[in-house]
C-alpha positions as CSV (number, residue, x, y, z in Angstrom):
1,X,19.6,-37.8,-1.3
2,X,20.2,-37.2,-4.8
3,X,16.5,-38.8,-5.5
4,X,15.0,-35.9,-3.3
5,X,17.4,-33.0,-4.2
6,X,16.0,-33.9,-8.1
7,X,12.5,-34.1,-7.0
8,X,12.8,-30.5,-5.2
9,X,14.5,-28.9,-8.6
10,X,11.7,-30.1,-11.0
11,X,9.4,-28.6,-8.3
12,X,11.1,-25.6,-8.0
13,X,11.3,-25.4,-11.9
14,X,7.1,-25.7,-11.6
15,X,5.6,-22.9,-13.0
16,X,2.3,-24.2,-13.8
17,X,-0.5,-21.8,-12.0
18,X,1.4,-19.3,-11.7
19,X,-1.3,-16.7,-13.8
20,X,-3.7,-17.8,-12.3
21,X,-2.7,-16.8,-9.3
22,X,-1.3,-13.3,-10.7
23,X,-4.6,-13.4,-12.0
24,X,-6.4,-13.6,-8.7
25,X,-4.0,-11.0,-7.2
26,X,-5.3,-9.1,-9.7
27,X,-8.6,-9.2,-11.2
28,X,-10.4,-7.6,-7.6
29,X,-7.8,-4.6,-8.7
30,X,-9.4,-4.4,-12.1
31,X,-12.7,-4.9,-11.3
32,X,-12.6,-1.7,-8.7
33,X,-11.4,0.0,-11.3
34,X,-14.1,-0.3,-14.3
35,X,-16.6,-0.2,-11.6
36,X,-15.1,3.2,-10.5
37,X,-14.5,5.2,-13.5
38,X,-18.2,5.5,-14.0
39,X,-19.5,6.1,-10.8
40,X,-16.7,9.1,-10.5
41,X,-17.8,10.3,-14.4
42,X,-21.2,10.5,-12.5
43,X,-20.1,12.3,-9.7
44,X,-18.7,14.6,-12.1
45,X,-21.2,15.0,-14.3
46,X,-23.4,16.1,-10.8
47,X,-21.0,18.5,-9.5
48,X,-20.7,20.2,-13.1
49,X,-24.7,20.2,-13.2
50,X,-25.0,21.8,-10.2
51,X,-22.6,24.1,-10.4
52,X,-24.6,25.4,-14.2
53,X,-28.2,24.8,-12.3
54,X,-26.6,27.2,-9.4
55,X,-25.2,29.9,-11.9
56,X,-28.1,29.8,-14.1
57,X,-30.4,30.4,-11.0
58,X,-28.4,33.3,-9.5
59,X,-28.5,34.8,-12.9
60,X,-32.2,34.4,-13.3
61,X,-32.4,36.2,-10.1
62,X,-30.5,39.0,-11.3
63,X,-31.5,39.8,-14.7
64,X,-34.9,38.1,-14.8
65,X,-37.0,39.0,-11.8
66,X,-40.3,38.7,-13.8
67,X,-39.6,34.9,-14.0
68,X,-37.7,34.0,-11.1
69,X,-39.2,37.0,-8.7
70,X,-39.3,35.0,-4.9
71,X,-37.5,32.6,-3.4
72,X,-39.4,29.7,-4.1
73,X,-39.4,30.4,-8.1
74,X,-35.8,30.6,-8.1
75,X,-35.0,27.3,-6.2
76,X,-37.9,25.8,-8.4
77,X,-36.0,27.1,-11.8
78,X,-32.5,25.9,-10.0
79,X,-34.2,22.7,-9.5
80,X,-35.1,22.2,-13.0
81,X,-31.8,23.5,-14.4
82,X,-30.2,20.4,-12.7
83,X,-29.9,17.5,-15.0
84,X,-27.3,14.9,-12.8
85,X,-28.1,12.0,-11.9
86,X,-28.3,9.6,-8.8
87,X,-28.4,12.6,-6.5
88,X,-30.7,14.7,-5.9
89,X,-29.3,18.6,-4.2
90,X,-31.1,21.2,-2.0
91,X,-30.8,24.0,-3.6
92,X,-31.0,27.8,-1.5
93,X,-31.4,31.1,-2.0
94,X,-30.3,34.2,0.2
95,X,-29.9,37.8,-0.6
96,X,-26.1,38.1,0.1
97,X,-23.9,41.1,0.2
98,X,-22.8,40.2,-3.2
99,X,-26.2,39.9,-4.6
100,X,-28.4,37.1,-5.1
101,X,-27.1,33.4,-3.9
102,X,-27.9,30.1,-4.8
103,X,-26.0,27.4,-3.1
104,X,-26.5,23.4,-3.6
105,X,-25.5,20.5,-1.7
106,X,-25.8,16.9,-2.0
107,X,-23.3,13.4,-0.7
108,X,-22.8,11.7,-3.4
109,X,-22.2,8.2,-2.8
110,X,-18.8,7.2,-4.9
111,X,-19.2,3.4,-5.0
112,X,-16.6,1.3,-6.4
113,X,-17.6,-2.1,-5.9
114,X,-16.1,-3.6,-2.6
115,X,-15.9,0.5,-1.3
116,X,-18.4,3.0,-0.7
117,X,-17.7,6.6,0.6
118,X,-19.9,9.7,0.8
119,X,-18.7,12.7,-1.0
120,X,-20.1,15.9,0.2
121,X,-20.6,18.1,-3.1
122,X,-21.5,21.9,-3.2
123,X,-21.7,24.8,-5.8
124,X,-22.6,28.5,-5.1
125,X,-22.8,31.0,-7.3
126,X,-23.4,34.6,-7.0
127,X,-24.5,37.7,-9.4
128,X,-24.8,41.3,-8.1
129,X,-28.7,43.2,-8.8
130,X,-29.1,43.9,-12.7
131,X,-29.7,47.7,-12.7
132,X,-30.0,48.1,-16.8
Protein backbone atom coordinates (compact mmCIF):
# COMPACT_ATOMS: atom_id res chain seq x y z
CA UNK A 1 0.00 0.00 0.00
CA UNK A 2 2.69 2.32 0.84
CA UNK A 3 4.47 1.30 -2.76
CA UNK A 4 1.30 2.66 -4.59
CA UNK A 5 0.35 5.59 -2.24
CA UNK A 6 4.29 6.77 -3.31
CA UNK A 7 3.75 5.98 -6.81
CA UNK A 8 0.42 8.20 -6.90
CA UNK A 9 2.38 11.34 -4.96
CA UNK A 10 5.25 11.46 -7.51
CA UNK A 11 2.43 11.45 -10.15
CA UNK A 12 0.45 13.85 -8.59
CA UNK A 13 3.72 15.98 -8.10
CA UNK A 14 4.05 15.55 -12.30
CA UNK A 15 3.93 18.70 -13.80
CA UNK A 16 5.65 17.96 -16.99
CA UNK A 17 3.09 19.09 -20.00
CA UNK A 18 1.47 21.13 -18.36
CA UNK A 19 2.22 24.38 -20.93
CA UNK A 20 1.70 22.61 -23.47
CA UNK A 21 -1.48 21.97 -22.68
CA UNK A 22 -2.21 25.74 -21.46
CA UNK A 23 -0.72 26.29 -24.57
CA UNK A 24 -3.24 24.45 -26.64
CA UNK A 25 -6.07 25.92 -24.53
CA UNK A 26 -4.75 28.87 -25.74
CA UNK A 27 -3.15 29.50 -28.84
CA UNK A 28 -6.80 29.06 -31.02
CA UNK A 29 -7.68 32.23 -28.54
CA UNK A 30 -4.68 34.05 -29.91
CA UNK A 31 -4.76 33.18 -33.22
CA UNK A 32 -8.61 34.69 -33.50
CA UNK A 33 -7.36 37.48 -32.12
CA UNK A 34 -4.40 38.65 -34.57
CA UNK A 35 -6.50 37.37 -37.33
CA UNK A 36 -9.29 39.84 -36.04
CA UNK A 37 -7.75 43.04 -35.36
CA UNK A 38 -7.18 43.48 -39.05
CA UNK A 39 -10.10 42.45 -40.61
CA UNK A 40 -12.12 44.87 -37.96
CA UNK A 41 -9.26 47.84 -38.86
CA UNK A 42 -10.64 47.02 -42.38
CA UNK A 43 -14.08 47.21 -41.67
CA UNK A 44 -13.35 50.43 -40.14
CA UNK A 45 -11.43 51.82 -42.46
CA UNK A 46 -14.73 50.95 -45.06
CA UNK A 47 -17.29 52.40 -42.87
CA UNK A 48 -15.11 55.72 -42.44
CA UNK A 49 -14.57 55.76 -46.36
CA UNK A 50 -18.00 55.55 -46.99
CA UNK A 51 -19.16 57.66 -44.74
CA UNK A 52 -16.39 60.72 -46.49
CA UNK A 53 -17.41 59.22 -50.15
CA UNK A 54 -21.24 59.86 -48.98
CA UNK A 55 -20.61 63.44 -47.49
CA UNK A 56 -18.33 64.49 -50.24
CA UNK A 57 -21.11 63.32 -52.74
CA UNK A 58 -24.06 65.14 -51.07
CA UNK A 59 -21.88 68.17 -51.01
CA UNK A 60 -20.91 68.01 -54.62
CA UNK A 61 -24.54 67.88 -55.12
CA UNK A 62 -25.14 70.97 -53.33
CA UNK A 63 -22.52 73.38 -54.10
CA UNK A 64 -21.30 71.91 -57.34
CA UNK A 65 -24.06 71.19 -59.80
CA UNK A 66 -21.87 71.94 -62.86
CA UNK A 67 -19.91 68.72 -61.97
CA UNK A 68 -22.08 66.53 -60.26
CA UNK A 69 -25.54 67.87 -62.06
CA UNK A 70 -27.73 64.19 -62.37
CA UNK A 71 -27.98 61.34 -60.63
CA UNK A 72 -25.72 59.21 -62.22
CA UNK A 73 -22.70 61.78 -61.96
CA UNK A 74 -23.11 62.04 -58.43
CA UNK A 75 -23.21 58.24 -57.56
CA UNK A 76 -20.20 58.05 -60.19
CA UNK A 77 -18.20 60.91 -58.15
CA UNK A 78 -19.45 58.97 -54.73
CA UNK A 79 -18.11 55.96 -56.23
CA UNK A 80 -14.81 57.30 -56.85
CA UNK A 81 -14.55 59.11 -53.55
CA UNK A 82 -14.61 55.58 -51.91
CA UNK A 83 -11.16 54.31 -51.25
CA UNK A 84 -12.06 50.97 -48.65
CA UNK A 85 -11.26 48.00 -49.40
CA UNK A 86 -12.68 44.32 -49.67
CA UNK A 87 -16.12 45.75 -50.14
CA UNK A 88 -17.55 47.29 -52.62
CA UNK A 89 -21.03 49.76 -51.63
CA UNK A 90 -24.12 50.85 -53.67
CA UNK A 91 -24.13 54.07 -53.41
CA UNK A 92 -27.88 56.30 -54.06
CA UNK A 93 -29.04 59.41 -54.52
CA UNK A 94 -32.58 60.96 -53.80
CA UNK A 95 -33.78 64.48 -53.58
CA UNK A 96 -34.89 64.46 -49.89
CA UNK A 97 -36.70 66.96 -47.85
CA UNK A 98 -33.48 67.89 -46.36
CA UNK A 99 -31.82 68.35 -49.66
CA UNK A 100 -29.75 66.15 -51.64
CA UNK A 101 -29.03 62.38 -50.25
CA UNK A 102 -26.49 60.04 -50.76
CA UNK A 103 -26.79 56.86 -48.88
CA UNK A 104 -24.25 53.64 -49.13
CA UNK A 105 -24.53 50.18 -48.12
CA UNK A 106 -22.48 47.20 -48.21
CA UNK A 107 -22.02 43.59 -45.63
CA UNK A 108 -18.93 43.50 -44.82
CA UNK A 109 -17.76 40.11 -44.08
CA UNK A 110 -15.76 40.42 -40.43
CA UNK A 111 -13.75 37.15 -40.66
CA UNK A 112 -11.74 36.00 -37.77
CA UNK A 113 -10.38 32.87 -38.65
CA UNK A 114 -12.57 29.91 -37.37
CA UNK A 115 -15.74 32.75 -37.47
CA UNK A 116 -17.24 34.62 -40.11
CA UNK A 117 -20.30 37.00 -39.75
CA UNK A 118 -21.79 39.63 -42.11
CA UNK A 119 -21.89 43.17 -41.00
CA UNK A 120 -24.40 45.26 -42.67
CA UNK A 121 -22.61 48.83 -42.95
CA UNK A 122 -24.33 52.12 -44.13
CA UNK A 123 -23.55 55.95 -44.19
CA UNK A 124 -26.01 58.80 -45.40
CA UNK A 125 -25.33 62.01 -45.51
CA UNK A 126 -27.33 64.97 -46.36
CA UNK A 127 -26.71 68.89 -47.46
CA UNK A 128 -29.61 71.39 -48.09
CA UNK A 129 -29.56 73.33 -51.98
CA UNK A 130 -26.56 75.92 -52.13
CA UNK A 131 -28.41 79.17 -52.95
CA UNK A 132 -25.10 81.57 -52.88
Amino acid sequence: MTMRCCKMRRWANNDRGTTAVEFAIIAPLIAMLLVGIPSLALMLFAIGSMHFAVEDAARCASARPTQCGNQAAIITYAQSRYSGVLATPVFSYTQAACGNMVTATVTFTFDVGMYKQSVPLSATSCFPPDFT
